[in-house]
Backbone bond lengths (Angstrom), bond angles and torsions (degrees), N, CA, C in turn:
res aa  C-N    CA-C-N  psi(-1)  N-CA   C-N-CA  omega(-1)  CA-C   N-CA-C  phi
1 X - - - 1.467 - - 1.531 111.21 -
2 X 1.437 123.57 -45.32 1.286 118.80 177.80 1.936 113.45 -57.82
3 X 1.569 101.22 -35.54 1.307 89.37 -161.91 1.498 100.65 -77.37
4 X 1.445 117.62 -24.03 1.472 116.88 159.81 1.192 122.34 -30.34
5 X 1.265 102.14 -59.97 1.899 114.66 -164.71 1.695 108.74 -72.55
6 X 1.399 102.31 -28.48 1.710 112.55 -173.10 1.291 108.86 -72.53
7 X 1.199 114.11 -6.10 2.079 126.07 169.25 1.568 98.09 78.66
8 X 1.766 125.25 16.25 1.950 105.19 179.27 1.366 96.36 -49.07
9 X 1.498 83.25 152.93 1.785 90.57 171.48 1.693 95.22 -104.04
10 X 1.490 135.86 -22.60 1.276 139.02 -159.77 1.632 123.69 -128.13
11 X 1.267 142.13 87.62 1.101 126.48 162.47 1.298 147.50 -108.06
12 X 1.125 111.60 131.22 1.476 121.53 -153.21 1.788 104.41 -88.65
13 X 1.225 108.16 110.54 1.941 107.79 -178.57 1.977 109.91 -109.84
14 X 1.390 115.51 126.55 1.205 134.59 170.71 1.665 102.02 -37.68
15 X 1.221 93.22 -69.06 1.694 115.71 -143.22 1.597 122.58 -163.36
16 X 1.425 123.19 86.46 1.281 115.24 -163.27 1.529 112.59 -51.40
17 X 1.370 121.48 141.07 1.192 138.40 160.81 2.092 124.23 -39.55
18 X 1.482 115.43 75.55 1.142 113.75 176.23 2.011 139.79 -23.93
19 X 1.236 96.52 -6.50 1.645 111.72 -156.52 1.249 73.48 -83.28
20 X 1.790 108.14 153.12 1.660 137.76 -163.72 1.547 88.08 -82.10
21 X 1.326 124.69 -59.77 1.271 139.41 178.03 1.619 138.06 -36.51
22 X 1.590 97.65 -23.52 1.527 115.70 -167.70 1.600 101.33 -129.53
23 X 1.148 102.67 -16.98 2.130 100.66 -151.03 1.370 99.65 -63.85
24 X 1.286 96.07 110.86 1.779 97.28 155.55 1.660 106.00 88.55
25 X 1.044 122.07 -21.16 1.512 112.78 168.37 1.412 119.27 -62.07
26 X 1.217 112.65 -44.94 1.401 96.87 -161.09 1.585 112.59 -77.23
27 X 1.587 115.50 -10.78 0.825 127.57 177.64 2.326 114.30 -63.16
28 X 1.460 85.26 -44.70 1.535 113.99 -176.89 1.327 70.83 -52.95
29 X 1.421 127.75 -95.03 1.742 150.49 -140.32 1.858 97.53 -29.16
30 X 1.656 107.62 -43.34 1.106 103.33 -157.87 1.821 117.88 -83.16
31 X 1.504 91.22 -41.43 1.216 107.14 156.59 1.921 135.34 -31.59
32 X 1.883 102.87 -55.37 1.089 105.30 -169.26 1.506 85.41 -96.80
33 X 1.300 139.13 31.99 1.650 145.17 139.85 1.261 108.23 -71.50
34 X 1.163 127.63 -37.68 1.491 132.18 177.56 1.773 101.92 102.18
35 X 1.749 107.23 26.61 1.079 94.92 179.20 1.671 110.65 -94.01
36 X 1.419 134.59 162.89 1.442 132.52 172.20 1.310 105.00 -70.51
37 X 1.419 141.22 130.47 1.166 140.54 152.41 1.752 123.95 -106.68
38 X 1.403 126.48 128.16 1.340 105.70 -169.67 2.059 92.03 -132.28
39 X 1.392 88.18 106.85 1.307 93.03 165.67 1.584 123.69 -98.59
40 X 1.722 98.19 156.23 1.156 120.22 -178.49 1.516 135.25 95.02
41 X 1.338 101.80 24.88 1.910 137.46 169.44 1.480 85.72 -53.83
42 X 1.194 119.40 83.08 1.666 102.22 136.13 1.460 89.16 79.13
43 X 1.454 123.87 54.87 1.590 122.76 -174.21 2.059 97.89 -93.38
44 X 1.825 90.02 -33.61 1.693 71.62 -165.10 1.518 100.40 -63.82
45 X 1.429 144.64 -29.53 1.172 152.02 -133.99 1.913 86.66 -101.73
46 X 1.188 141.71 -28.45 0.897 146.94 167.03 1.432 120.17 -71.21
47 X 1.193 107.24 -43.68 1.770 111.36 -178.93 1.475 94.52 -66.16
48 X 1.404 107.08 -73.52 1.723 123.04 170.97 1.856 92.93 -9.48
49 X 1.026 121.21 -95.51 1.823 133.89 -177.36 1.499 89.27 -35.80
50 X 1.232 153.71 -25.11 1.617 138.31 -174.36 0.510 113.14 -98.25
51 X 1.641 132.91 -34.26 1.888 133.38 -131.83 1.226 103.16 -66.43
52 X 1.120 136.99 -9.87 2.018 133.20 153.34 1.649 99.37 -50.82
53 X 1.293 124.53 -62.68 1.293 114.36 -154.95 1.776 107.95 -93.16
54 X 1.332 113.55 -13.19 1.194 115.38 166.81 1.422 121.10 -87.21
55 X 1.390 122.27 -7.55 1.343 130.47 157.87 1.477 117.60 -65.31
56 X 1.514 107.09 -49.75 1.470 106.79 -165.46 1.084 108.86 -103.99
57 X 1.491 131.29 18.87 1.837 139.38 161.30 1.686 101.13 -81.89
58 X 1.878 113.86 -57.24 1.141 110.95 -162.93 1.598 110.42 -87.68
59 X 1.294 123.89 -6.03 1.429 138.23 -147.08 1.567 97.22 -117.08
60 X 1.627 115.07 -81.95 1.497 131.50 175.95 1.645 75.22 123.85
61 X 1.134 141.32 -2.44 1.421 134.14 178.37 1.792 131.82 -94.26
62 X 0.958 128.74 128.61 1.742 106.02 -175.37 1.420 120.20 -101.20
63 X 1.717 105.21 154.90 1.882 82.32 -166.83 0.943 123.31 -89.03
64 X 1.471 126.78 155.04 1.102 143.44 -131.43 1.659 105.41 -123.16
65 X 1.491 123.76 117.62 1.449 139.62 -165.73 1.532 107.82 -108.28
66 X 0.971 128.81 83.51 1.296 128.52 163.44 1.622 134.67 -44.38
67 X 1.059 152.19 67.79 1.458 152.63 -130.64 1.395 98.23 -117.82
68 X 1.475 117.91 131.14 1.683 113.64 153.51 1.926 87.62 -155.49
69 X 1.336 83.08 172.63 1.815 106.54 -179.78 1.514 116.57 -117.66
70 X 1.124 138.77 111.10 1.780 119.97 -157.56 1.748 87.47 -133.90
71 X 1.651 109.30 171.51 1.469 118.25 168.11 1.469 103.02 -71.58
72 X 1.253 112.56 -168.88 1.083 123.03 -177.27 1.829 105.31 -76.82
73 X 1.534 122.16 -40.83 1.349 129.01 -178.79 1.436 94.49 -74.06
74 X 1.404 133.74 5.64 1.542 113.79 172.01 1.923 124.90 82.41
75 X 1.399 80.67 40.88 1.589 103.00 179.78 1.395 117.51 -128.45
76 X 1.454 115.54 115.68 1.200 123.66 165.51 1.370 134.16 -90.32
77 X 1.320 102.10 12.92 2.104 113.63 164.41 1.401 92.37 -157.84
78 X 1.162 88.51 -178.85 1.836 102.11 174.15 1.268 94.30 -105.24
79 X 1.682 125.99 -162.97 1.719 131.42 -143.34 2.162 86.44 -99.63
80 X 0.966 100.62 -11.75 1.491 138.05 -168.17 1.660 96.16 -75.36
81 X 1.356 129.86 -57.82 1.272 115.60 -176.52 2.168 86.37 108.40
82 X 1.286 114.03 -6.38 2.036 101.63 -166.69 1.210 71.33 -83.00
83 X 1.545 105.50 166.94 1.320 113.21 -173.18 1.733 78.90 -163.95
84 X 1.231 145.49 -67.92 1.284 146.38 144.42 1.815 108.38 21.00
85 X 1.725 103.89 103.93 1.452 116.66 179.29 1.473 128.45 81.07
86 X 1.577 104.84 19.15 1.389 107.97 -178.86 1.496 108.61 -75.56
87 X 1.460 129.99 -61.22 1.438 137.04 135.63 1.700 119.00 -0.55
88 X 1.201 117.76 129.20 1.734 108.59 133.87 1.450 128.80 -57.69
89 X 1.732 101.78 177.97 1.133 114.99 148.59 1.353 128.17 -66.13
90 X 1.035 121.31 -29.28 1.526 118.28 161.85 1.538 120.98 -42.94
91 X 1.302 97.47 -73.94 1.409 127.60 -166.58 1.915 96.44 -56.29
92 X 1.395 112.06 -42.95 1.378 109.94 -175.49 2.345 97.18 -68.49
93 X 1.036 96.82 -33.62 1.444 90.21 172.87 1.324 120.08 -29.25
94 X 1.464 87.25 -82.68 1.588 123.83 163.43 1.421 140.28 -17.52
95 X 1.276 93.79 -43.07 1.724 127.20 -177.55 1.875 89.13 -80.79
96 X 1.053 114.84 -66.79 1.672 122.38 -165.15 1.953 109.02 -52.59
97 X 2.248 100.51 -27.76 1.310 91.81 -152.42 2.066 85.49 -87.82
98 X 1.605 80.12 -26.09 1.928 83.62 -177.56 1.388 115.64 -63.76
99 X 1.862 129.67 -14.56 1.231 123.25 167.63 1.387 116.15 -108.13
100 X 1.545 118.17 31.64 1.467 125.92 151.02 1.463 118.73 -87.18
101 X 1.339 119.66 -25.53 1.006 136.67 -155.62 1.927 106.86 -103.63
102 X 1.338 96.07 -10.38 1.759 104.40 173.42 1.189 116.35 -103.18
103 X 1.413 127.20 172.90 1.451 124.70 178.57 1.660 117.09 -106.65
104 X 1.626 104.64 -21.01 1.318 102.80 163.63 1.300 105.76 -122.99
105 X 1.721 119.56 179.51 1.685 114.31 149.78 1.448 100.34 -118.31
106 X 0.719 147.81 138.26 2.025 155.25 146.31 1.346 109.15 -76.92
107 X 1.455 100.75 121.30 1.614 114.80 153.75 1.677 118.41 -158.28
108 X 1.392 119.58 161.21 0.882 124.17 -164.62 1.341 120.98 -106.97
109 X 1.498 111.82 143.62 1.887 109.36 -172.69 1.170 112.01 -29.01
110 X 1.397 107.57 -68.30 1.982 91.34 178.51 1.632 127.84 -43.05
111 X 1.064 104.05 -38.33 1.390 112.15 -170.72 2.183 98.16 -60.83
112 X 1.122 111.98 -37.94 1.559 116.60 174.89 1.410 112.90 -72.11
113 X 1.588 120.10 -66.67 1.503 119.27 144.91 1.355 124.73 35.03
114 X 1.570 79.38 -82.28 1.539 114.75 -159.69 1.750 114.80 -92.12
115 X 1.538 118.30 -16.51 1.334 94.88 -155.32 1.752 73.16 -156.03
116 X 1.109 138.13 -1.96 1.842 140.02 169.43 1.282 81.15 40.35
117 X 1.370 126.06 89.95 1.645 134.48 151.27 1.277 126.09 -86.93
118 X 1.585 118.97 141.21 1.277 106.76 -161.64 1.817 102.77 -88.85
119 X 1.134 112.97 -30.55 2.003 136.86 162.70 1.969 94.13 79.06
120 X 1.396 111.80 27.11 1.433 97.87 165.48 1.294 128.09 -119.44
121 X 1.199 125.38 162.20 1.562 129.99 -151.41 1.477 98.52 -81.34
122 X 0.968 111.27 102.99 2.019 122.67 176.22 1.220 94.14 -99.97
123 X 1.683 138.66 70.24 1.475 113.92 174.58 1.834 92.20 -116.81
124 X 1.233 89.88 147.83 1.833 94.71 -179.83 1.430 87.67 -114.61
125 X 1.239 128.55 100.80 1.763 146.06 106.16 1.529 108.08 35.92
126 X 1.337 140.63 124.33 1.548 127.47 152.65 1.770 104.10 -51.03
127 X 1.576 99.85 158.30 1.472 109.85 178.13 2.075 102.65 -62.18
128 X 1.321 84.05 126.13 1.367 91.54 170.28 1.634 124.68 121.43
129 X 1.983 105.38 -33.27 0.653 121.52 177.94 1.515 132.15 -87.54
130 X 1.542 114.04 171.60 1.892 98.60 -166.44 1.365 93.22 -77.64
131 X 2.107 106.82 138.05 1.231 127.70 158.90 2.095 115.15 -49.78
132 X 1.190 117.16 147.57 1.267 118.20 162.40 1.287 99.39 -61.69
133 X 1.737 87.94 126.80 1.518 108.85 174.60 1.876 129.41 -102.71
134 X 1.148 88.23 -10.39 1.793 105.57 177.23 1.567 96.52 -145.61
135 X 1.480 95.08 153.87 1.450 113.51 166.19 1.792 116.58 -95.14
136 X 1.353 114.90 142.93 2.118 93.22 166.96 1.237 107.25 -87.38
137 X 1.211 94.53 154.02 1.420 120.72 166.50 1.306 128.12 -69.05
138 X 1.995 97.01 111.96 1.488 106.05 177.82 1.079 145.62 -67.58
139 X 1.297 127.80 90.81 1.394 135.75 170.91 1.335 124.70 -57.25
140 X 1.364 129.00 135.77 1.486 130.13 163.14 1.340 119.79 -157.58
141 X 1.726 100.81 128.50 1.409 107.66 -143.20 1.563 88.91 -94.65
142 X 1.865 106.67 116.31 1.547 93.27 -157.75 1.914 85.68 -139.52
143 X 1.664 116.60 84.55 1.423 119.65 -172.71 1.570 101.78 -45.37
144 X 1.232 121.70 -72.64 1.564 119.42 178.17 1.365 139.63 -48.34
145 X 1.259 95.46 -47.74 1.597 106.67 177.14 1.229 109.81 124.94
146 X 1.320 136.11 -7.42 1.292 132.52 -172.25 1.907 120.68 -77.33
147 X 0.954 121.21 44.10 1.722 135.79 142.07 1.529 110.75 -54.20
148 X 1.279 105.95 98.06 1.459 125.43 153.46 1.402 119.07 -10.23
149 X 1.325 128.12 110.27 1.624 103.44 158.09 0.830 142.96 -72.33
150 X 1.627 106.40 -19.88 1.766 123.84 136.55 1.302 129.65 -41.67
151 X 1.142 111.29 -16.34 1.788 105.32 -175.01 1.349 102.34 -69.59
152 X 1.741 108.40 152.79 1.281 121.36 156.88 1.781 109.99 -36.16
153 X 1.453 113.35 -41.78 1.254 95.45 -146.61 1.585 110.75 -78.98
154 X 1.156 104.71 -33.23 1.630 136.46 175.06 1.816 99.53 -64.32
155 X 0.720 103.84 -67.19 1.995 93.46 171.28 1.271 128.71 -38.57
156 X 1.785 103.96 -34.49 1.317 90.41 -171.66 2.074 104.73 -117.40
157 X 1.395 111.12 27.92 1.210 121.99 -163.03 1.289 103.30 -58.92
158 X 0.959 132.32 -30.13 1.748 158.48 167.59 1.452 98.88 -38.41
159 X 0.802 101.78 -54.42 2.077 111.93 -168.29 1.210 105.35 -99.70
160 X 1.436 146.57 -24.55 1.489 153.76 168.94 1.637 121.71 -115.18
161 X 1.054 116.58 104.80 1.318 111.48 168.79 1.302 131.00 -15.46
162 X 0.936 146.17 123.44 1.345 125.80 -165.80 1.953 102.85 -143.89
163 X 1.583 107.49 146.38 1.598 107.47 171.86 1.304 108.24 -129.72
164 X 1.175 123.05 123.03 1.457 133.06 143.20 1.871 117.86 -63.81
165 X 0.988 85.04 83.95 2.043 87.93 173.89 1.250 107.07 -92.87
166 X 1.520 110.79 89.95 1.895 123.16 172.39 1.251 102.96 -99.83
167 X 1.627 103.03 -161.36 1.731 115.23 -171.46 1.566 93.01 -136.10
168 X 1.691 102.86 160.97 1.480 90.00 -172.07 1.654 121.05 -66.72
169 X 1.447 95.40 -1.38 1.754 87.47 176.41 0.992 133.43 -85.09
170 X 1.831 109.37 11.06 1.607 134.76 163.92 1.592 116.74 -38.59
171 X 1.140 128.64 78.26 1.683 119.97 170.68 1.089 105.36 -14.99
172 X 1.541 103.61 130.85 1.532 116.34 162.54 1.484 130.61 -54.81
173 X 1.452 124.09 -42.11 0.970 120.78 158.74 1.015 130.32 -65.19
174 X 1.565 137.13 -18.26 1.387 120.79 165.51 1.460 123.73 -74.34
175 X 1.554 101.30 -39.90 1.535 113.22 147.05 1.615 113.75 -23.32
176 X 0.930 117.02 -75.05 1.701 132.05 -150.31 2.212 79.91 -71.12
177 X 1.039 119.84 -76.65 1.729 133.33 -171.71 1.868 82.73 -26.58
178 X 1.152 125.95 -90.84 1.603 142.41 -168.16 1.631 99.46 -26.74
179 X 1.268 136.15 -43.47 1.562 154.45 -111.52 1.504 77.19 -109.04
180 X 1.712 113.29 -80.84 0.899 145.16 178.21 1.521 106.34 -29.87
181 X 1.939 137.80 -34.73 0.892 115.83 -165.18 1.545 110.67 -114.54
182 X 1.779 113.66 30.16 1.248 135.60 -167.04 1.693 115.30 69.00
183 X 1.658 112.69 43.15 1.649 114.57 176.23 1.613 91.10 -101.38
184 X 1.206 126.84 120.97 1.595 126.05 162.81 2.078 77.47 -64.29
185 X 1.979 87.18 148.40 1.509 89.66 -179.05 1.818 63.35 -137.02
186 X 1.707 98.76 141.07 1.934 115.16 156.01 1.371 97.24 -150.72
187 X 1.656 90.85 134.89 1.707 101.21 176.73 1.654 103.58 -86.55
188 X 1.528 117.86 139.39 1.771 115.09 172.58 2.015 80.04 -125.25
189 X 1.006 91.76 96.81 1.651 105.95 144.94 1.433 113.66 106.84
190 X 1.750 112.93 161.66 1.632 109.63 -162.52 1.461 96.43 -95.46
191 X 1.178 132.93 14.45 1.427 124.40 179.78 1.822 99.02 -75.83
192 X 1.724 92.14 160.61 1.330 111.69 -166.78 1.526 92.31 -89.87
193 X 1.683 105.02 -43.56 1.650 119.06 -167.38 1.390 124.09 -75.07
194 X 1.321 116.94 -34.99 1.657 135.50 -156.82 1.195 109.26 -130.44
195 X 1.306 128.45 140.42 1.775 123.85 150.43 1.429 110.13 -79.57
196 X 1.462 123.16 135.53 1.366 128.65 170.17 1.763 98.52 -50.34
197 X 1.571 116.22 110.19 1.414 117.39 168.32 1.432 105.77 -89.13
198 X 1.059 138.96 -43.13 1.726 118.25 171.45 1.333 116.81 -70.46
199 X 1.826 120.07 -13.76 1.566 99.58 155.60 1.531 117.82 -88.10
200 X 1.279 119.35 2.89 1.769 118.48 163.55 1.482 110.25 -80.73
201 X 1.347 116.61 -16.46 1.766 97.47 -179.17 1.003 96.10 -139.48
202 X 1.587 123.17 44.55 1.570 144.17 123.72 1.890 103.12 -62.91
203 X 0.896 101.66 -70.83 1.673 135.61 -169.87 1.674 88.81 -51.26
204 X 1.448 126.96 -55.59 1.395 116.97 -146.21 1.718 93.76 -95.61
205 X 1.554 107.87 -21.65 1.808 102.55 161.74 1.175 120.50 -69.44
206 X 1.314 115.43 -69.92 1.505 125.99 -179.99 1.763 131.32 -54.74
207 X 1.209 103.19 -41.54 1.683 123.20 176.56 1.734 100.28 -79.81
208 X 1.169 108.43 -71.85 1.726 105.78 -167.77 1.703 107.84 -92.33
209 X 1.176 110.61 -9.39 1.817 104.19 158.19 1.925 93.46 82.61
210 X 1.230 110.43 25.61 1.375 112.74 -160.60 1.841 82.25 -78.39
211 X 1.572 115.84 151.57 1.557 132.10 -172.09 1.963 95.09 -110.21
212 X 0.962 100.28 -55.47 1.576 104.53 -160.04 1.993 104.04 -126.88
213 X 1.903 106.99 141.90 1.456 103.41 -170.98 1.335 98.60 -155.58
214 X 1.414 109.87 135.78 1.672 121.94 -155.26 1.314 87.50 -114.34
215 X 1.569 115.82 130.86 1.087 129.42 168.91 1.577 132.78 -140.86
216 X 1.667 92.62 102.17 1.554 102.80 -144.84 1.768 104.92 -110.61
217 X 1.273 121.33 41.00 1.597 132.39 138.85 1.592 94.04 122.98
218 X 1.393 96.72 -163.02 2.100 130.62 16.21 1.517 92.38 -99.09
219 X 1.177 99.94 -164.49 1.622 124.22 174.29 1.526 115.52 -4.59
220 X 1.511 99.93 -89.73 1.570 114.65 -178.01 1.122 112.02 -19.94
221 X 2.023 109.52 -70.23 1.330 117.72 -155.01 1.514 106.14 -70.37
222 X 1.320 114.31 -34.06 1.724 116.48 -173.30 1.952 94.36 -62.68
223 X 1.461 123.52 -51.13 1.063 129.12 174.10 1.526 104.29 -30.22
224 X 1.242 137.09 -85.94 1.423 162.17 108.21 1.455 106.10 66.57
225 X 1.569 91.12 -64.19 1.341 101.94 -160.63 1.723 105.06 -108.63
226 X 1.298 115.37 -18.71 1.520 103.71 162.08 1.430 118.51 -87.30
227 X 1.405 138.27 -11.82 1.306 142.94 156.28 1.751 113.78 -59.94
228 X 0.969 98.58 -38.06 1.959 112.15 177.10 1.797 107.49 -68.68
229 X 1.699 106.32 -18.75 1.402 98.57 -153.56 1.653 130.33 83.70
230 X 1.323 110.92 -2.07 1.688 102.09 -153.61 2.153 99.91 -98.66
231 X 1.398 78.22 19.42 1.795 64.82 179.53 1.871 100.99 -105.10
232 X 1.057 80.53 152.39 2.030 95.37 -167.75 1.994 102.05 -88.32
233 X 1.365 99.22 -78.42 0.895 144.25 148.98 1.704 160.17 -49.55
234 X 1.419 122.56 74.66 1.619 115.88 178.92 1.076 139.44 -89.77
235 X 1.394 134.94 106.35 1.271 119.27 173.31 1.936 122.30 -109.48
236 X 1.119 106.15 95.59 1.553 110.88 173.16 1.425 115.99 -69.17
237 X 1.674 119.34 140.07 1.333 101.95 161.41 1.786 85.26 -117.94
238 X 1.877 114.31 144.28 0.941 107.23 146.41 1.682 115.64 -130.05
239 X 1.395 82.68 169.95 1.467 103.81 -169.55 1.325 118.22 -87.48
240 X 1.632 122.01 161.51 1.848 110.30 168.35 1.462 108.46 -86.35
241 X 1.119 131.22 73.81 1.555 146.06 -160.64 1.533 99.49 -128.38
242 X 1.248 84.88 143.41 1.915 89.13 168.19 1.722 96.65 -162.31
243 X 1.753 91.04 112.04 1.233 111.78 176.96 1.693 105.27 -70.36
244 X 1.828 113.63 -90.20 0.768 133.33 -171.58 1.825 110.07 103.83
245 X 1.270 114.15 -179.83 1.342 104.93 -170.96 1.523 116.88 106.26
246 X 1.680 124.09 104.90 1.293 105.36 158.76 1.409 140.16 -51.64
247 X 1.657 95.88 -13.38 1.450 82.84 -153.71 1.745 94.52 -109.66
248 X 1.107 131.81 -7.82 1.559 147.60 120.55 1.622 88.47 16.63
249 X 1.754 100.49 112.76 1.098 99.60 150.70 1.726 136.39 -83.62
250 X 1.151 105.26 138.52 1.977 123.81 179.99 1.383 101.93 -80.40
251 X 1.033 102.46 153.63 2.386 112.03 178.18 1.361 83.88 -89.50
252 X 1.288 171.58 86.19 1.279 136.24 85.05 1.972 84.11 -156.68
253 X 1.498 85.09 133.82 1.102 130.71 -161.27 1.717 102.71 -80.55
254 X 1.551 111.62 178.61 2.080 93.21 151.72 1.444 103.88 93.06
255 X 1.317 114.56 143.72 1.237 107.06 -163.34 1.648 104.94 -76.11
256 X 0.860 115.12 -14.18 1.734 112.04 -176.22 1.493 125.81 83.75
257 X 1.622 102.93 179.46 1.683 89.76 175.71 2.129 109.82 -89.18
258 X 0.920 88.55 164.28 1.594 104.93 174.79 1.666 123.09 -80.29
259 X 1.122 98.89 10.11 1.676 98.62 -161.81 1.980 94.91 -177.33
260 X 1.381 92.78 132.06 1.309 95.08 179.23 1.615 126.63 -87.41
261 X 1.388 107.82 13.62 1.686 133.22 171.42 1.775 83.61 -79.15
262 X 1.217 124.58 -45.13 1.325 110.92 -157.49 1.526 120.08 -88.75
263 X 1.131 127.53 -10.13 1.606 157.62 150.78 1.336 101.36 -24.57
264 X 1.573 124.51 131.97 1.396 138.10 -147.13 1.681 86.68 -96.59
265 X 1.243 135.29 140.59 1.236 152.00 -173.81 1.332 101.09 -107.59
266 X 1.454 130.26 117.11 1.312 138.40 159.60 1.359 116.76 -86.63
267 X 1.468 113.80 122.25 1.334 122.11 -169.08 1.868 108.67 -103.26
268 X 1.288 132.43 164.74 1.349 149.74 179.73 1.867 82.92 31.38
269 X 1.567 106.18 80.39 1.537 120.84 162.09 1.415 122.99 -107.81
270 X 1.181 123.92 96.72 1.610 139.30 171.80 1.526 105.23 -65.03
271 X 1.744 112.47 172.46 0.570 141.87 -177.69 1.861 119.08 -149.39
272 X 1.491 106.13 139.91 1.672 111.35 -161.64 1.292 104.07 -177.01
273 X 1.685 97.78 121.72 1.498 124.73 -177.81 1.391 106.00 -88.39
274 X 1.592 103.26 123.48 1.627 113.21 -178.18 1.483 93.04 -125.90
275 X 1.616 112.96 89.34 1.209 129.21 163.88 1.603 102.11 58.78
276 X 1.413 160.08 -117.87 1.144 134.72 -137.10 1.772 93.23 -108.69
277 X 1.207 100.42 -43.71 1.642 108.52 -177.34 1.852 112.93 -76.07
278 X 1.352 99.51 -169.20 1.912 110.64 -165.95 1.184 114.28 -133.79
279 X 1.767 119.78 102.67 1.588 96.83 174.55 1.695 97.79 -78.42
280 X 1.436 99.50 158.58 1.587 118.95 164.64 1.443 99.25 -125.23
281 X 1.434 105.47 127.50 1.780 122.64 171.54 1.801 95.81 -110.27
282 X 1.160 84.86 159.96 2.069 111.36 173.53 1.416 109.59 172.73
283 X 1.189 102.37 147.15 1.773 110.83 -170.70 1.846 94.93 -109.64
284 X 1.168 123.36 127.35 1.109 133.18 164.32 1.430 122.49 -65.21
285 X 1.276 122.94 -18.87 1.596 129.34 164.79 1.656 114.01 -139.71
286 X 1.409 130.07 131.76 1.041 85.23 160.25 1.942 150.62 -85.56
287 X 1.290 110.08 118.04 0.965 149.66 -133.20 2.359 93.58 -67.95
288 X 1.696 86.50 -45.42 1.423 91.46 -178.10 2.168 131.14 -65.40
289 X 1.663 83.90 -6.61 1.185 100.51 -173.17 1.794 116.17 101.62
290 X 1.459 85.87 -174.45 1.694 80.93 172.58 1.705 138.86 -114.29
291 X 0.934 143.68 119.03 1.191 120.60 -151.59 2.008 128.27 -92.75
292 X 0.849 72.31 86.35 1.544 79.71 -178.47 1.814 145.65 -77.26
293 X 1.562 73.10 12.73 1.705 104.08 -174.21 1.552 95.77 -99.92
294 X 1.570 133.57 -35.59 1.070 127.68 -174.20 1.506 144.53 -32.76
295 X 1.292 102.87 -31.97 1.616 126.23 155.86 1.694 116.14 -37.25
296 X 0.933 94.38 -50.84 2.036 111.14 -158.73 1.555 82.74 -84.31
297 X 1.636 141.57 -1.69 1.291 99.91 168.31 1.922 86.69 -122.80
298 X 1.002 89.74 109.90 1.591 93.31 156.81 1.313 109.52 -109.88
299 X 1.978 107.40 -176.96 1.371 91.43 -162.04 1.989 99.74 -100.32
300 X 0.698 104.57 6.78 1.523 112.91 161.33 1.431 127.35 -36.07
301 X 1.694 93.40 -73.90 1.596 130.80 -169.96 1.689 87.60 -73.62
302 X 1.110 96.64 -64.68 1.741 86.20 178.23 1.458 144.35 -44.67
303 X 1.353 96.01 -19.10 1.656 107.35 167.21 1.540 115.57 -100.86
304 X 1.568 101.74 -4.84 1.625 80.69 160.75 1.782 136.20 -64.73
């Protein structure tokens, strides 16, 4: 209505808005105004900038970022289980500024176990810029229940959101102990072994409206979730490290494919030096949708 009243004669649209509620009206509205509308300026580059919120409008699901840090031979611990300093300081920047910017983090009991992580966004801002204003929400995919009450994460559940994602065969009392120290505990699934992970980010789209969810291991769960399909999104950082070691743990777990024809292809994959090491990004689907408005903006119409 405003842009009605403001007399544009021309508007230029990215990418219509997916919501059941909005789609495509306002576009109609403007149209039978007699205004010009030319969609599809740069829609994939727009979806691309959404695909959190265009996942979980058309889906009920949010997208899903896969994160780990490995040597250069593709090891994310030594035979040892240390895993502590494989990364820079850069890259640890990076990691803190990339989980300000999500609504959850995911990781798995072992992954705490092993390394008592605190999983919150410590990024300090250049002078000038906006401070982190929310923390994400901690997930830990923990079938039994066994989270430390010692852990970092459990100490400070009080001050950080925190999730226990068990199964109902979670003892009650550890349940009830966790509950007690401000951990929301919800079981997603009847397995003894696994938490249902596509019914946890059913729950964390649909229930908490969550857009975007960082999910940074170890093995199993990354296993987990690229066998399911549910990862959107990769971002590796590796390092100039060279562990070595068979028995050296790898970031994704699972027996794998059999044939390297069958090996998941990462598409629109960058590359970016964070001080000595390399993140590599690639989206496993594209994630932003498809654009089918692209036609109607040529560069013709556009320079009128």
């Amino acid at each position: 209505d405003a842009i009605i009243k403001a007399g544009v004669r021309c508007v230029v649209i990215a990418a219509r808005d997916p919501f059941p509620k909005v789609r495509g009206r306002g576009v109609r509205k403007l149209k039978r105004a007699g205004i010009r509308v030319i969609e599809g300026v740069l829609e994939k580059e727009a979806r691309k900038l959404n695909a959190g919120y265009f996942k979980r409008v058309t889906t009920g699901m949010p997208r899903v970022i896969a994160k780990w840090a490995m040597t250069l031979d593709g090891k994310i611990a030594a035979y040892t289980g240390d895993s502590r300093g494989i990364s820079s300081r850069d890259s640890l920047r990076y990691v803190h500024l990339l989980r300000s910017r999500v609504d959850a983090v995911i990781v798995g009991i072992n992954t705490v176990l092993a390394d008592d992580p605190l999983l919150t966004a410590r990024y300090r801002p250049p002078r000038g810029a906006s401070p982190v204003r929310s923390q994400p929400l901690r997930v830990i995919l923990d079938a039994n229940c066994r989270l430390p009450l010692t852990s970092k994460i459990v100490q400070t559940a009080r001050r950080f959101d925190t999730l226990a994602a068990v199964t109902r065969h979670a003892p009650a009392s550890r349940v009830e102990r966790l509950a007690k120290r401000g951990v929301t505990v919800r079981a997603f699934g009847a397995s003894k072994k696994t938490v249902n992970l596509r019914g946890l980010l059913k729950h964390l789209g649909t229930e908490r409206e969550f857009t975007n969810v960082l999910i940074e291991g170890g093995s199993e769960v990354l296993a987990d979730a690229f066998e399911k399909k549910l990862v959107d999104e990769v971002r590796v950082i590796v390092a100039p490290k060279i562990l070595g070691g068979a028995d050296a743990v790898t970031p994704i777990a699972g027996k794998g494919v059999a044939e390297i024809v069958d090996a998941l292809r990462l598409a629109e994959v960058e590359y970016r030096p964070l001080g000595p090491d390399i993140l590599i990004t690639g989206w496993t689907r594209p994630a932003y949708g498809t654009t089918r408005n692209r036609k109607k903006a040529s560069g013709k119409k556009f320079k009128d």
